[in-house]
C-alpha atoms as one frame of an Amber mdcrd trajectory, in Angstrom:
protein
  44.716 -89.143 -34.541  43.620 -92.464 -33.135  45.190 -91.551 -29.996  42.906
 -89.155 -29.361  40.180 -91.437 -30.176  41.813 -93.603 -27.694  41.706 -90.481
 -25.169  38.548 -89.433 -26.321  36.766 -93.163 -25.459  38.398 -92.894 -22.228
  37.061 -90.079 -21.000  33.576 -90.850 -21.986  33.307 -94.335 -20.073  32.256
 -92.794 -17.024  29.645 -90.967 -18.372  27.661 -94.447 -19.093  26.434 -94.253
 -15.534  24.612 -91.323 -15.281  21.196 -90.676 -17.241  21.835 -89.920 -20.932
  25.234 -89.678 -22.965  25.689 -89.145 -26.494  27.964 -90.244 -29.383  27.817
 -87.810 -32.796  29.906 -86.873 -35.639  29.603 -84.737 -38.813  31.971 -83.755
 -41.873  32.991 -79.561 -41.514  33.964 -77.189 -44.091  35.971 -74.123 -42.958
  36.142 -70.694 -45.035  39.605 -68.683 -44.489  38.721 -65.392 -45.939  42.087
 -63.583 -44.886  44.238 -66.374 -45.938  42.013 -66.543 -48.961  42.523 -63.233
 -50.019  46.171 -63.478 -49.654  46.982 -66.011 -51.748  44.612 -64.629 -54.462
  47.025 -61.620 -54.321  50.482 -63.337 -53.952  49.602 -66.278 -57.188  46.474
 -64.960 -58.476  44.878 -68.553 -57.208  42.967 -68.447 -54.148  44.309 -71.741
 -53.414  44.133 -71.371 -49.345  40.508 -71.115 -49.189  38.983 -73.940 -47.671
  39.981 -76.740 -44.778  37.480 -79.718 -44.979  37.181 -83.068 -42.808  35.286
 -85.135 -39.843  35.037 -84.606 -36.113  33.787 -87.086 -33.390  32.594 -86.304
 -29.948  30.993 -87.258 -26.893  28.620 -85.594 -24.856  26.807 -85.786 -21.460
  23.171 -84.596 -20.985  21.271 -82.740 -18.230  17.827 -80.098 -18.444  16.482
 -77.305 -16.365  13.736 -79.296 -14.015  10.921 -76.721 -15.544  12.251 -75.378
 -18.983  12.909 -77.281 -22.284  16.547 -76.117 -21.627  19.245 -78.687 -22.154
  23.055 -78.828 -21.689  25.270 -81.180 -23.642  28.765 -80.429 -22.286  31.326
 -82.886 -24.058  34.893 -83.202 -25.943  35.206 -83.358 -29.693  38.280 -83.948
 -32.036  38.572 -83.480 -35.586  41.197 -83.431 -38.866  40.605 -80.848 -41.122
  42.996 -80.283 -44.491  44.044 -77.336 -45.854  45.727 -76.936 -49.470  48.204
 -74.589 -49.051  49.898 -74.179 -52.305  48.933 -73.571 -55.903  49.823 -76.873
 -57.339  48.657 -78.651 -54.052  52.434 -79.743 -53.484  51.610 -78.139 -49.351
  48.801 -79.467 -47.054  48.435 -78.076 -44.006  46.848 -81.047 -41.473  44.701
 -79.407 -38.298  44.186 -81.419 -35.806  41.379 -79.720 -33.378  40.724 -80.842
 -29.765  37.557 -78.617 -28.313  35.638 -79.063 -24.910  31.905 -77.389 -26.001
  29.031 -76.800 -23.862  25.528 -76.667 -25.829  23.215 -74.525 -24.829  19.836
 -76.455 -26.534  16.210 -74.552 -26.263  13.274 -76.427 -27.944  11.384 -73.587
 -28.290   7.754 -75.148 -29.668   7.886 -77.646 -26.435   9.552 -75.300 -23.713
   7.296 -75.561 -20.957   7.593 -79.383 -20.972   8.535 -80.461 -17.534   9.046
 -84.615 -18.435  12.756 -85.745 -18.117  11.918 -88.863 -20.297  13.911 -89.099
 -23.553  11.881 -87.929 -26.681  10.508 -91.325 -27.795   8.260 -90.939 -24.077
   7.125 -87.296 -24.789   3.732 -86.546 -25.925   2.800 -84.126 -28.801   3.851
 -83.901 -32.560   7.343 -85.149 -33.293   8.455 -81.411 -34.711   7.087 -79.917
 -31.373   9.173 -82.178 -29.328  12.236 -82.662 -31.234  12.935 -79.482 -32.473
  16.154 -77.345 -31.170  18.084 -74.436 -31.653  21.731 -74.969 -29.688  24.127
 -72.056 -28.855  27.374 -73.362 -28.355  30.243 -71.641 -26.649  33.406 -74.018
 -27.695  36.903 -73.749 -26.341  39.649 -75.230 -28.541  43.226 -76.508 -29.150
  44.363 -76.165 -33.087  47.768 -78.126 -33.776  48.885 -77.353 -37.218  50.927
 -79.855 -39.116  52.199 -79.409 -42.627  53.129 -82.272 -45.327  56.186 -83.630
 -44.882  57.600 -82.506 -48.560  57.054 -78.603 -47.227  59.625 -78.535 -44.354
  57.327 -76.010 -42.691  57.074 -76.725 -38.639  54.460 -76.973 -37.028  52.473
 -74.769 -34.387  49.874 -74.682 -32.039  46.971 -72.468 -30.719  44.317 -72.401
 -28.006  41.138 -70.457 -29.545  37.322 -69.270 -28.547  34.404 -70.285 -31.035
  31.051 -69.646 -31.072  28.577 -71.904 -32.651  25.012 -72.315 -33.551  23.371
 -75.853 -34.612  19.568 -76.451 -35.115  18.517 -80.013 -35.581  15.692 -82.350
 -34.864  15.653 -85.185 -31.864  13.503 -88.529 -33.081  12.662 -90.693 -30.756
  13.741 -94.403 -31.768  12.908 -96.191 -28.416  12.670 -94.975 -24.699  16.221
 -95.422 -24.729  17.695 -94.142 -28.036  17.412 -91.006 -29.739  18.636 -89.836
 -32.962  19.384 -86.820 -34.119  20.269 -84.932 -37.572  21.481 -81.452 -37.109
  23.429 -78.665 -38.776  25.126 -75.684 -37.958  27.519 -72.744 -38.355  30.618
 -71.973 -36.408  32.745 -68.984 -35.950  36.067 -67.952 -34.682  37.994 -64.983
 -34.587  41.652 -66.001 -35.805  43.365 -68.607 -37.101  47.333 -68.113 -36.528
  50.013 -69.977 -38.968  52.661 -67.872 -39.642  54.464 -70.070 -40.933  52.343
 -69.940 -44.138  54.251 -66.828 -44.981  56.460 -67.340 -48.197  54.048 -69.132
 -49.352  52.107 -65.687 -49.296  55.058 -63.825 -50.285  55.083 -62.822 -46.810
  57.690 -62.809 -43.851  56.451 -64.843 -41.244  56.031 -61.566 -38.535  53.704
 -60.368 -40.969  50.683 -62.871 -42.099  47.877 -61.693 -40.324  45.562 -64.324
 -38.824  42.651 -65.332 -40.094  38.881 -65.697 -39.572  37.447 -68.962 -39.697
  33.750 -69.919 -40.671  32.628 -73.619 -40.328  29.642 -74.938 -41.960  29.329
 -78.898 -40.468  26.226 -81.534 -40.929  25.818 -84.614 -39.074  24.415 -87.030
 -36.650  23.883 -87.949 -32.680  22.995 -90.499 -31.079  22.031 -90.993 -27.007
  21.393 -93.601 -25.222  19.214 -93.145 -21.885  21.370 -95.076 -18.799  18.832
 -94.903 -16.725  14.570 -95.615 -16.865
C-alpha cells in the first residue's frame, strides 16, 4: 500500500505548477448483493456482505471559460476489507487503483464566468459552492486473501460510475475546502476463488455487483493568482 502512496505522490508533483490541484480522501462502504446472497444460502450467515476502508487521491482542476462546468481528472487508491467467512477466519484485502474524471456542474451559479477559486466569487456561499459531480471511473481491483486461507490472489480491470454532491467553502483565495458524499456503482466484481467458501466450484460463482456509499473531504490549493 504505501507504495502506491509513493506512486501516487509522484505523479501528482507536476501538477503543482499549473492553476489548481487537489488532495481528498474519504472512508467507503461497498454492498455485494450477489456474494451476499450466496453465502446466506451456503451457511445461513450473510457473512460476505460488506467491504469497508479509505481511499486517497489527487486531482487536477480546469472549467469551461463560460459555464460553471468543472473537470477534476485525477488517480485514487484505496484498501477495502472483505470478511469472507462465517467465523471471520478469511479476509479478502482489495486493493483499488482508479484514474476518475469528474464531471462537476454547480447548478445555482452556472452562468458564472470568474476563474477565481470560491473564496473570490461573489454571491451566497450555497450558490457558489454547491455541486453535483458525475464521475466516470476506470479501475484496477487486486484481490488478496489472509494468509491463513491459502486462497490466491487475482486481479481485474473494471468500469464505475459515480455520483458525489458536496459543497466548496472558500477558506482563502488560495484554499478551498470541500465536504462531499456520494454513491458509486459497478457492474461485477470477479473472485472466483471465493467458491468453496460458497459451496461453489470456482467456474461457477457468478460475479457480483458492487454499490459504494463513501464521505469525505478535499482540499485545493490555487498555484497560480
Amino acid at each position: 500500500m504505501h507504495r502506491w502512496i509513493i506512486a501516487l505522490c509522484g505523479i501528482a508533483l507536476p501538477l503543482i505548477g499549473f492553476s489548481q490541484w487537489g488532495i481528498y480522501g474519504h472512508y467507503l462502504n461497498t454492498t455485494l448483493p450477489e456474494w451476499q446472497q450466496l453465502s446466506q444460502e451456503a451457511h445461513g450467515n450473510s457473512f460476505a456482505v460488506q467491504a469497508s476502508g479509505p481511499a486517497i487521491g489527487v486531482n487536477y482542476w480546469f472549467r469551461l471559460k463560460t459555464r460553471r462546468i468543472e473537470f477534476w481528472p485525477g488517480l485514487q487508491i484505496s484498501l477495502q476489507q472483505l470478511r469472507l467467512s462465517p467465523n471471520a477466519t478469511v479476509t479478502l484485502v482489495i486493493h483499488q487503483l482508479s484514474a476518475e474524471w469528474p464531471i462537476a456542474i454547480y447548478p445555482f451559479d452556472l452562468g458564472s464566468d470568474c476563474h477565481c477559486p470560491t473564496f473570490s466569487k461573489q454571491g451566497p456561499a450555497l450558490a457558489k459552492g454547491f455541486f453535483v459531480a458525475l464521475i466516470p471511473t476506470l479501475s484496477w481491483l487486486h484481490y488478496l486473501p489472509t494468509d491463513s486461507s491459502l486462497l490466491p490472489p487475482d486481479s481485474q480491470w473494471i468500469t464505475q460510475l459515480g455520483l458525489r454532491i458536496g459543497l466548496d467553502i472558500g477558506l482563502s483565495r488560495r484554499w478551498t475546502f470541500t465536504p462531499y458524499v456520494g454513491h458509486q456503482w459497478a457492474q461485477s466484481w470477479q473472485y472466483a476463488s471465493i467458491g468453496p467458501l460458497l459451496d461453489l466450484p470456482a467456474t461457477n460463482v457468478p460475479p457480483s455487483r458492487a454499490y459504494s456509499w463513501q464521505a469525505g473531504l478535499q482540499l485545493r490549493w490555487r498555484w497560480q493568482q
